[in-house]
PyMOL Python script that loads the backbone (N, CA, C, O; Angstrom):
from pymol import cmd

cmd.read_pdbstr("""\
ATOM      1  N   UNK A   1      -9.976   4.834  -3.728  1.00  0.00           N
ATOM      2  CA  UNK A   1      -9.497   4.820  -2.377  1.00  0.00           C
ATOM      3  C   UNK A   1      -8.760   3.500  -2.113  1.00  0.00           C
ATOM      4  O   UNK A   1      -7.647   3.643  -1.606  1.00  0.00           O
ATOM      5  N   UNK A   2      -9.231   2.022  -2.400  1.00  0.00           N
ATOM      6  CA  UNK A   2      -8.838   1.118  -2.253  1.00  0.00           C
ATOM      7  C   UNK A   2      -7.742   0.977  -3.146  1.00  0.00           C
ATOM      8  O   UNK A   2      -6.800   0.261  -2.808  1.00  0.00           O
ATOM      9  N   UNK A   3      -7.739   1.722  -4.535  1.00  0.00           N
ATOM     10  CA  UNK A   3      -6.796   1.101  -5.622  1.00  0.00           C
ATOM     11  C   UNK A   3      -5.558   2.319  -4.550  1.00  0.00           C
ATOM     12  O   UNK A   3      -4.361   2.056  -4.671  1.00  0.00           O
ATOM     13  N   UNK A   4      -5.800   3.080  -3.957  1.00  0.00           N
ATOM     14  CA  UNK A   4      -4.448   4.407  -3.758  1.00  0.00           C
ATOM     15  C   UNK A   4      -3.771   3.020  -2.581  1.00  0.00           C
ATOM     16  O   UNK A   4      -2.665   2.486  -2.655  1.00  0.00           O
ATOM     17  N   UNK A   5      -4.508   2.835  -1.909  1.00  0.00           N
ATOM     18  CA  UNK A   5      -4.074   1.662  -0.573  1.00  0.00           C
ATOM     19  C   UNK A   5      -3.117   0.944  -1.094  1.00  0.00           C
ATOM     20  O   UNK A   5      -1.912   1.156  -0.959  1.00  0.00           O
ATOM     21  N   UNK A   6      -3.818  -0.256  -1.937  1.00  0.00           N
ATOM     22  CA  UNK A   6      -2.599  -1.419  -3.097  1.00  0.00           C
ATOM     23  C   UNK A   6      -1.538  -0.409  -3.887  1.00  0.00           C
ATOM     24  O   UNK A   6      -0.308  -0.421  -3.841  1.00  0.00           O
ATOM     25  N   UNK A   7      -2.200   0.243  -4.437  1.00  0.00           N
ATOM     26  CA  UNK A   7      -0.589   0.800  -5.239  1.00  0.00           C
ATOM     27  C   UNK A   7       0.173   1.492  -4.237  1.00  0.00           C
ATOM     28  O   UNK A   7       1.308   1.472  -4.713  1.00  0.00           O
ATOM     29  N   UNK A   8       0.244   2.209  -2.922  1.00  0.00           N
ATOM     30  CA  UNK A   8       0.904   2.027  -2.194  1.00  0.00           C
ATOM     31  C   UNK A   8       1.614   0.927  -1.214  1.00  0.00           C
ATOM     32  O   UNK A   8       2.722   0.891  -0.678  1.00  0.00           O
ATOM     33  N   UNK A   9       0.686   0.199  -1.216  1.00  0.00           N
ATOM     34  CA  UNK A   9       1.386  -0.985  -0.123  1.00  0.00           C
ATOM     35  C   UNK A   9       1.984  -1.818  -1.865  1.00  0.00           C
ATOM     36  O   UNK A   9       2.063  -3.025  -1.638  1.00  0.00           O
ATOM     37  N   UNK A  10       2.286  -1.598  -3.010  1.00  0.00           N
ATOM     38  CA  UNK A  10       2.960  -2.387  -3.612  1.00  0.00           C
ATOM     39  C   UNK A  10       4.600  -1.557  -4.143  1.00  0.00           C
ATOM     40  O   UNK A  10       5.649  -1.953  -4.652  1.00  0.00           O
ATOM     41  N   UNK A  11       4.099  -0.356  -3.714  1.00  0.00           N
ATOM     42  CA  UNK A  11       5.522   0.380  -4.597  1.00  0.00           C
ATOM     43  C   UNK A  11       6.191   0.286  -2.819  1.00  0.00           C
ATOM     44  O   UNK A  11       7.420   0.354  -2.833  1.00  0.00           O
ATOM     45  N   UNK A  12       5.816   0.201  -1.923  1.00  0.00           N
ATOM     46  CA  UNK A  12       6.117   0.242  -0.241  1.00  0.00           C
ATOM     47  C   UNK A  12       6.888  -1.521  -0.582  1.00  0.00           C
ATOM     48  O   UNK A  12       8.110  -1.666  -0.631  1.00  0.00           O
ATOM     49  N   UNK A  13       6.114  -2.440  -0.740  1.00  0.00           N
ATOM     50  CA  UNK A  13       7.014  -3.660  -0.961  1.00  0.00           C
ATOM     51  C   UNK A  13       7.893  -3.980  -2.092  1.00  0.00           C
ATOM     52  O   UNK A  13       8.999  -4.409  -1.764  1.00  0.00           O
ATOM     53  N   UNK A  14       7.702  -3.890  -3.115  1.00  0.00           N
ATOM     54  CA  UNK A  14       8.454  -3.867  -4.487  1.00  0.00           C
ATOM     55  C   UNK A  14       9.905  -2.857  -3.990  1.00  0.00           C
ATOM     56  O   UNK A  14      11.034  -3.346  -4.016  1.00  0.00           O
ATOM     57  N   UNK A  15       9.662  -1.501  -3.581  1.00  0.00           N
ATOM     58  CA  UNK A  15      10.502  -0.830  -3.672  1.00  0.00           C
ATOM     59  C   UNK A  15      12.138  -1.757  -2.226  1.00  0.00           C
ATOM     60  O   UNK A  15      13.322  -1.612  -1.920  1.00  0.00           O
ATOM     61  N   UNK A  16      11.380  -2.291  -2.023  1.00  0.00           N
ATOM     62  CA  UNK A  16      12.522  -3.065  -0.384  1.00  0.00           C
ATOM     63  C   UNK A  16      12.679  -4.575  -0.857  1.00  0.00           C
ATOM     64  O   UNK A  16      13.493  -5.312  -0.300  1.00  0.00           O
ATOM     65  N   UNK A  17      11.855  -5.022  -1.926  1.00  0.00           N
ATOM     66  CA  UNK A  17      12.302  -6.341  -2.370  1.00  0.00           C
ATOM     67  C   UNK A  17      13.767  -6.519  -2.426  1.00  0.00           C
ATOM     68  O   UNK A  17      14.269  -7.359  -1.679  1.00  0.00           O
ATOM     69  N   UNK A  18      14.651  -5.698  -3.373  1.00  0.00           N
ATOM     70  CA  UNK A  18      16.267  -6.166  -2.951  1.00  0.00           C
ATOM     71  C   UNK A  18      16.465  -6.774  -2.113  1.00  0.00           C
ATOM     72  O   UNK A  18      16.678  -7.985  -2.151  1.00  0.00           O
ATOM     73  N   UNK A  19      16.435  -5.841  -0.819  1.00  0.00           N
ATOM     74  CA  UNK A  19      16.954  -6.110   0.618  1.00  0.00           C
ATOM     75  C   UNK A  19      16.321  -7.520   1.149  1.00  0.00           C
ATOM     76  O   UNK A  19      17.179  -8.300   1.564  1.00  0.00           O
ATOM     77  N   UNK A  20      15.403  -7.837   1.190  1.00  0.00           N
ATOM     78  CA  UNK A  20      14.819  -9.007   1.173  1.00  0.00           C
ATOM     79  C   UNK A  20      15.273 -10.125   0.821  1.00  0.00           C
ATOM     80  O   UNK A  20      15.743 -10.263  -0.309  1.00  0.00           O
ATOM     81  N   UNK A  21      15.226 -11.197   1.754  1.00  0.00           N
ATOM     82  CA  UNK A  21      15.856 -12.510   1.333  1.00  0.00           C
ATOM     83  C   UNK A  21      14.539 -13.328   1.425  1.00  0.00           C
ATOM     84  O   UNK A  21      14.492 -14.314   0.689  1.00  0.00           O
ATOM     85  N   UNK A  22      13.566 -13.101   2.133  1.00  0.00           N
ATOM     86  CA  UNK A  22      12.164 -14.179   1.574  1.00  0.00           C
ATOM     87  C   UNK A  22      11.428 -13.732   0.145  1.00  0.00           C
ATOM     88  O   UNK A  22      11.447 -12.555  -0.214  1.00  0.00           O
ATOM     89  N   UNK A  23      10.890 -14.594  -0.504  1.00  0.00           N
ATOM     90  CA  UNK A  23      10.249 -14.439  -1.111  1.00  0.00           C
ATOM     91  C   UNK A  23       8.425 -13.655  -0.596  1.00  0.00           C
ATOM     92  O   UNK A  23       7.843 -13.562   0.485  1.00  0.00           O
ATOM     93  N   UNK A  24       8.129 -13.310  -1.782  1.00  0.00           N
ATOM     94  CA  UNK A  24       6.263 -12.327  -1.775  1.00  0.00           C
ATOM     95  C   UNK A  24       5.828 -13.061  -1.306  1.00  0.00           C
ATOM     96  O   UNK A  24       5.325 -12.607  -0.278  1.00  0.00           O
ATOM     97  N   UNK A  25       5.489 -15.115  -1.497  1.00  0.00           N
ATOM     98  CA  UNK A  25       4.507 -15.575  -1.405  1.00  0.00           C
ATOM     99  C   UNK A  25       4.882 -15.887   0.203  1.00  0.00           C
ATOM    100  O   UNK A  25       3.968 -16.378   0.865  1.00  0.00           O
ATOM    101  N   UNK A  26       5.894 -15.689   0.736  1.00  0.00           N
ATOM    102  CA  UNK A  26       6.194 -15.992   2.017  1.00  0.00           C
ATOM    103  C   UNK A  26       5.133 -14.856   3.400  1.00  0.00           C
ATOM    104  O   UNK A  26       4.457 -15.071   4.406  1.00  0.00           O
ATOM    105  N   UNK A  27       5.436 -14.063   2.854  1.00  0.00           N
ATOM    106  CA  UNK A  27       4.556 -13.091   3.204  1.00  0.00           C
ATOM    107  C   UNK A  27       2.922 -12.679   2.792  1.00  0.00           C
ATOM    108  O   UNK A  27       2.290 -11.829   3.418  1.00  0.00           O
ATOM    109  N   UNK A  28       2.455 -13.331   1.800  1.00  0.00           N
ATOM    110  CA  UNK A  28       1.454 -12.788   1.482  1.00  0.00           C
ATOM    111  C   UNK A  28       0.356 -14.027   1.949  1.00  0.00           C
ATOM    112  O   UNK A  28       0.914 -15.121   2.031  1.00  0.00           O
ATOM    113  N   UNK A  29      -0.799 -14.034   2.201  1.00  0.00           N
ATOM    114  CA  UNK A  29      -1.637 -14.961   2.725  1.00  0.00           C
ATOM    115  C   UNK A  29      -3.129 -14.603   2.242  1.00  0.00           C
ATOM    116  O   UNK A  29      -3.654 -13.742   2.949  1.00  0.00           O
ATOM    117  N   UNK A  30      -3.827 -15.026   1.311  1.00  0.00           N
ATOM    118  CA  UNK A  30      -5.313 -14.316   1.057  1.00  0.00           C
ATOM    119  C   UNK A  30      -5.819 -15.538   1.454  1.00  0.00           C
ATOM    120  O   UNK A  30      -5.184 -16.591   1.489  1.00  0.00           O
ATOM    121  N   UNK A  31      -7.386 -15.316   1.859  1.00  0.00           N
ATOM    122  CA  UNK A  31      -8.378 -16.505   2.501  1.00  0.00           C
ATOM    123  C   UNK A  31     -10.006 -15.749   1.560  1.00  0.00           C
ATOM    124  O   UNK A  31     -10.429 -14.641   1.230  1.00  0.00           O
ATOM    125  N   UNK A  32     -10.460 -17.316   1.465  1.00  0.00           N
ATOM    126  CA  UNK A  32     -12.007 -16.565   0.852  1.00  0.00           C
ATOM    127  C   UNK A  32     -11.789 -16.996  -0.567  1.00  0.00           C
ATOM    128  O   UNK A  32     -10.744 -17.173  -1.193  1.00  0.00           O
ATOM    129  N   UNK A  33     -13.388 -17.150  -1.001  1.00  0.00           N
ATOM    130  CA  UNK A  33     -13.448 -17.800  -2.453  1.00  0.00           C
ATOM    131  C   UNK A  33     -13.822 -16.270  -3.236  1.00  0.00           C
ATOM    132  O   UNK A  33     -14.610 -15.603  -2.566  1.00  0.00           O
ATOM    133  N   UNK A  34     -13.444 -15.711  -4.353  1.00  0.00           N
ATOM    134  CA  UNK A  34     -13.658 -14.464  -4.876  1.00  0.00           C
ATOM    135  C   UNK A  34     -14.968 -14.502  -5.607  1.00  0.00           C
ATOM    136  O   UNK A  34     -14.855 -15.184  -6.626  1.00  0.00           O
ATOM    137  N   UNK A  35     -15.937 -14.104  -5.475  1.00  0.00           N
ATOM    138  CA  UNK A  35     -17.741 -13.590  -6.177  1.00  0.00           C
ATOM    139  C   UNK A  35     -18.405 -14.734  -4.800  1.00  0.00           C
ATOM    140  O   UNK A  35     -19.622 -14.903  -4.728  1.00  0.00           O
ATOM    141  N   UNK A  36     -17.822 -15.162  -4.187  1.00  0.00           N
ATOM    142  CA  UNK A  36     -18.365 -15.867  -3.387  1.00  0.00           C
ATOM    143  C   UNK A  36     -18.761 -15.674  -1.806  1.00  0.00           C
ATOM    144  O   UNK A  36     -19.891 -15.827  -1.342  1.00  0.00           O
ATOM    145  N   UNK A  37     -17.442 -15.260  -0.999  1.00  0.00           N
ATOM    146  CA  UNK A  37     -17.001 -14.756   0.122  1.00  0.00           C
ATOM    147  C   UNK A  37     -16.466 -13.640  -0.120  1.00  0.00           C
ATOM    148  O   UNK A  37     -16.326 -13.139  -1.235  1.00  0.00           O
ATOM    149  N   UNK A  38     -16.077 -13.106   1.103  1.00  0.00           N
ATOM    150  CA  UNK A  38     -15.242 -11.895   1.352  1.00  0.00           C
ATOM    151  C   UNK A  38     -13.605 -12.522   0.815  1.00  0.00           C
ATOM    152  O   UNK A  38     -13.358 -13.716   0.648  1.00  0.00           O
ATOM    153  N   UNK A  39     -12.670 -11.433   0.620  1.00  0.00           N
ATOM    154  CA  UNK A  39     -11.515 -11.603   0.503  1.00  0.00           C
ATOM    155  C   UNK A  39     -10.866 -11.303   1.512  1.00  0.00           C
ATOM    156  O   UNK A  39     -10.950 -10.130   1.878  1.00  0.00           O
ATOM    157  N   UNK A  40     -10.126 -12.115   2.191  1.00  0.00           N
ATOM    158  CA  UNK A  40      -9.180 -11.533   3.642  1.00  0.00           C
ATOM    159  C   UNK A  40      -8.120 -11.745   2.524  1.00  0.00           C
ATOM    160  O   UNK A  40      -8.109 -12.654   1.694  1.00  0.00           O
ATOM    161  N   UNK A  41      -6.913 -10.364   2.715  1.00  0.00           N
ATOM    162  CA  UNK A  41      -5.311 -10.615   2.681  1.00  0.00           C
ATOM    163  C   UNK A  41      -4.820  -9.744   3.909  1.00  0.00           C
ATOM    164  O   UNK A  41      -5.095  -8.733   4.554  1.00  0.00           O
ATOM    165  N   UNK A  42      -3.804 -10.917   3.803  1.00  0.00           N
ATOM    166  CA  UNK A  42      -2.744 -10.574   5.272  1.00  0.00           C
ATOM    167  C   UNK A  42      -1.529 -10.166   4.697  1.00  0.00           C
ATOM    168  O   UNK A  42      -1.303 -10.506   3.535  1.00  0.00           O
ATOM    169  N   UNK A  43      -0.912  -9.660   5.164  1.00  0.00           N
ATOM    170  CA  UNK A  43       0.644  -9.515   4.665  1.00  0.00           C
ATOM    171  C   UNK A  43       1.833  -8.996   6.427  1.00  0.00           C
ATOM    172  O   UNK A  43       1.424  -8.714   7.553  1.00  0.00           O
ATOM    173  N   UNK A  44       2.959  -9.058   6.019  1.00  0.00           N
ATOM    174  CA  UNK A  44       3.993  -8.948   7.074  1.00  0.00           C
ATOM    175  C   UNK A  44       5.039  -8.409   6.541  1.00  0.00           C
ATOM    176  O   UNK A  44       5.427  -8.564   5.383  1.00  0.00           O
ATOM    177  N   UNK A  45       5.784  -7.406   7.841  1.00  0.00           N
ATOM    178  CA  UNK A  45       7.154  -6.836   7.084  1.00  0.00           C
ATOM    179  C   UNK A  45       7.931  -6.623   8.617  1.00  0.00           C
ATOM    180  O   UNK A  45       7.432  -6.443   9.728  1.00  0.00           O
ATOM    181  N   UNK A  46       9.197  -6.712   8.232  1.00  0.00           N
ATOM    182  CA  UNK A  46       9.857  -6.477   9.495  1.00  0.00           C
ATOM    183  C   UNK A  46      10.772  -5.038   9.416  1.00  0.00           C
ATOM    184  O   UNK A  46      11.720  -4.837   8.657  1.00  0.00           O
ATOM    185  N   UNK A  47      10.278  -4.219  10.298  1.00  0.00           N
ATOM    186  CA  UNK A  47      10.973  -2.748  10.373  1.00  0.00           C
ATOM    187  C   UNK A  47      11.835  -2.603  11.653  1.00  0.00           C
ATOM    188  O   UNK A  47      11.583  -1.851  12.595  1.00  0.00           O
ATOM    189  N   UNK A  48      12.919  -3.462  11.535  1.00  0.00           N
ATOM    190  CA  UNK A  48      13.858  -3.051  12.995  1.00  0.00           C
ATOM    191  C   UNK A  48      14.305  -1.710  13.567  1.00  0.00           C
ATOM    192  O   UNK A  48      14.734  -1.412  14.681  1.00  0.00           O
ATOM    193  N   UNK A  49      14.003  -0.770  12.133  1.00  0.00           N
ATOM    194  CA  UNK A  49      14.430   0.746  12.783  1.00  0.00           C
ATOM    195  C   UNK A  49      13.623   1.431  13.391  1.00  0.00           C
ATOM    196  O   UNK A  49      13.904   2.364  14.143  1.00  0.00           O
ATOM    197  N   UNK A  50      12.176   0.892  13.027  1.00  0.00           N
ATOM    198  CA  UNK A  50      10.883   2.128  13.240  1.00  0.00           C
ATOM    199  C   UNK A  50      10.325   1.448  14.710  1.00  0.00           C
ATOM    200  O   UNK A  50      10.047   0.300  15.055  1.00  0.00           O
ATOM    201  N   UNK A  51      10.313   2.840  15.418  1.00  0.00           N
ATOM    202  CA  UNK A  51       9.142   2.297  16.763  1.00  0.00           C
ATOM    203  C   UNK A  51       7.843   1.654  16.727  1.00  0.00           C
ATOM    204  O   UNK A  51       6.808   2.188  16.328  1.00  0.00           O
ATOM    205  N   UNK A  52       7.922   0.877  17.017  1.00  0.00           N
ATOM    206  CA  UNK A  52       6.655   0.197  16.817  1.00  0.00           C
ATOM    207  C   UNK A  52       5.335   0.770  17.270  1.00  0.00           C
ATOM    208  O   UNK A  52       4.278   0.351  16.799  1.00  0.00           O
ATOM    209  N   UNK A  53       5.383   1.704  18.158  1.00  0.00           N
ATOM    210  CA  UNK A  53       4.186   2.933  18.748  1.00  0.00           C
ATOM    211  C   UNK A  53       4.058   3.958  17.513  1.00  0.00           C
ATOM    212  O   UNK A  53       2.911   4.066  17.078  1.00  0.00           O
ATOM    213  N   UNK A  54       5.065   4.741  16.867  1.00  0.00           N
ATOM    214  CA  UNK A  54       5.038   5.726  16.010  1.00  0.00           C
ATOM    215  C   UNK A  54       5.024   4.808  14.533  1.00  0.00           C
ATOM    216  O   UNK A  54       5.177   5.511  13.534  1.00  0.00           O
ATOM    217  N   UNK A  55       4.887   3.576  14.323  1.00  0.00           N
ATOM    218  CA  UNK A  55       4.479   2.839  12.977  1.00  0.00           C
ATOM    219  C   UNK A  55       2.853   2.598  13.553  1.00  0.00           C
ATOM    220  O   UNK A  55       2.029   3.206  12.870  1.00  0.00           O
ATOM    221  N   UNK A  56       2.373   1.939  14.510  1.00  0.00           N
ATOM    222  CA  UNK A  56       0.806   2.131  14.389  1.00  0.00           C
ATOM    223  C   UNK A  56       0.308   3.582  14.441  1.00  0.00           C
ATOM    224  O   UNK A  56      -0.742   3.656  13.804  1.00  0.00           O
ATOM    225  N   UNK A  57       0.573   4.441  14.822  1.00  0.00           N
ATOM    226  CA  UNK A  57      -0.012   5.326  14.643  1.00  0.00           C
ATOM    227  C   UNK A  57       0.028   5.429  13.804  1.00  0.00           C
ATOM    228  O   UNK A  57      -1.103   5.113  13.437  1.00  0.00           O
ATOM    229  N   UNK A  58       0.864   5.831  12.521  1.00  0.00           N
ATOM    230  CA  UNK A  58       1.485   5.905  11.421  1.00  0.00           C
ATOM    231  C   UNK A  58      -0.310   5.087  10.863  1.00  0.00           C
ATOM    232  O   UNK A  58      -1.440   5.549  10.706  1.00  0.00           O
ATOM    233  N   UNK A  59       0.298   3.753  10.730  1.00  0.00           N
ATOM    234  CA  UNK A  59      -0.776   3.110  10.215  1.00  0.00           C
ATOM    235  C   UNK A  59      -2.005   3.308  10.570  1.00  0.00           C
ATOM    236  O   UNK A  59      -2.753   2.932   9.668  1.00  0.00           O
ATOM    237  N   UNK A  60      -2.636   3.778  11.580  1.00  0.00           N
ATOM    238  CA  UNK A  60      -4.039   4.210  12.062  1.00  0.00           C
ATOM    239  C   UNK A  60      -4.595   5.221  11.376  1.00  0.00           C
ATOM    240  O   UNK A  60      -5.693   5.196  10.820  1.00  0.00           O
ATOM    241  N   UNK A  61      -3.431   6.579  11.438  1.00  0.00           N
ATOM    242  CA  UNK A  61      -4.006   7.937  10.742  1.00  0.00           C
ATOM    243  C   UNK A  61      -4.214   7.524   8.956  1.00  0.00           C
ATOM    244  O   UNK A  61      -5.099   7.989   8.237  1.00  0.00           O
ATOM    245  N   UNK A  62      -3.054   6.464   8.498  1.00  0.00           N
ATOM    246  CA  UNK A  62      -3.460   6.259   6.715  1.00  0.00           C
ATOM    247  C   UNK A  62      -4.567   5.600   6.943  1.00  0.00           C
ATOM    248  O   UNK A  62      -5.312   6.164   6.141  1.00  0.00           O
ATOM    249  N   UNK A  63      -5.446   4.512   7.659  1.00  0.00           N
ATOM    250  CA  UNK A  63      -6.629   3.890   7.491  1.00  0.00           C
ATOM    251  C   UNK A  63      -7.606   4.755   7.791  1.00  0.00           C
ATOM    252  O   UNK A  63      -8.603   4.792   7.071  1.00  0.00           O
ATOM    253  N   UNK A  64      -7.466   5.717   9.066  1.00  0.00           N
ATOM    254  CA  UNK A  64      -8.707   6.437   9.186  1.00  0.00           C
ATOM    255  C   UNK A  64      -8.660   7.752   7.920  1.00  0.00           C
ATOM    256  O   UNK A  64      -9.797   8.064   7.565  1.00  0.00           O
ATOM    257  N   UNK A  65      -7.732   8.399   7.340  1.00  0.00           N
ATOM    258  CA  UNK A  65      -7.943   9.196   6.100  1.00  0.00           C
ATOM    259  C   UNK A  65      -8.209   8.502   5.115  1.00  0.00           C
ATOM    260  O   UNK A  65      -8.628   9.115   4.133  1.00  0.00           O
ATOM    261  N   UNK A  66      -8.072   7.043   5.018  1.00  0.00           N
ATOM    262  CA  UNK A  66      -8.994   6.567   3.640  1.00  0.00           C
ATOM    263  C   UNK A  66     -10.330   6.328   4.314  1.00  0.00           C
ATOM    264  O   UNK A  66     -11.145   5.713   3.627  1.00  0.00           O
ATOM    265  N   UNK A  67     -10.684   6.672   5.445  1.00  0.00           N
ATOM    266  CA  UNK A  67     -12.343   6.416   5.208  1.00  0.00           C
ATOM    267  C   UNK A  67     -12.602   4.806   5.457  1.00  0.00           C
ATOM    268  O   UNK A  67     -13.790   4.482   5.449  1.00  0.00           O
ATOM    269  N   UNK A  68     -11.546   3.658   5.698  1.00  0.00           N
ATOM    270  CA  UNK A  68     -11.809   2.554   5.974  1.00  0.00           C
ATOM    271  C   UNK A  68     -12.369   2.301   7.899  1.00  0.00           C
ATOM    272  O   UNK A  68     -11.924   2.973   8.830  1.00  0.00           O
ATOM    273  N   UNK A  69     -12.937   1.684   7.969  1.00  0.00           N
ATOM    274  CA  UNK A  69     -13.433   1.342   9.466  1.00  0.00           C
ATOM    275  C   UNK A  69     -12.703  -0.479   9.380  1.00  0.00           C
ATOM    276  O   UNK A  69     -12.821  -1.158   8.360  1.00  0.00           O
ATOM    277  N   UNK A  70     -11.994  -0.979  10.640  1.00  0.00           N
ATOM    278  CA  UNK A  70     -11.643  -2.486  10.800  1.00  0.00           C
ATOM    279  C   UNK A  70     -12.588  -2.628  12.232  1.00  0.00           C
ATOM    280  O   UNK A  70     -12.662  -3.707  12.818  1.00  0.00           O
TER     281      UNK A  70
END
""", "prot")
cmd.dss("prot")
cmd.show_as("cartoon", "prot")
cmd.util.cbc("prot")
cmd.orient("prot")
């Protein structure tokens, strides 16, 4: 469930890298020591075409069909 999440949110960024003029690490942010703490990652993307009401939803219905709770 978690690995379907990353390999989507990586073929979702990889695939728009071209277009992109920042770099991954510009966007990507993890917090937390690993076997130690939790892992927080953050990430950011800018979608000037998509409504921003019909992208959270969007994003709500993929988190609640994987079964994740935030």
């Amino acid at each position: 469930m978690l690995t379907r999440i990353t390999c989507v949110f990586a073929l979702t960024v990889l695939s728009s890298m071209p277009a992109l003029a920042d770099s991954c690490a510009d966007h990507v942010q993890s917090t937390g020591v690993p076997m130690v703490t939790g892992m927080t990652h953050k990430t950011w993307m800018i979608f000037p075409a998509v409504n921003p009401g019909a992208a959270l939803d969007k994003v709500s219905r993929a988190v609640l069909a994987e079964g994740l709770s935030v």
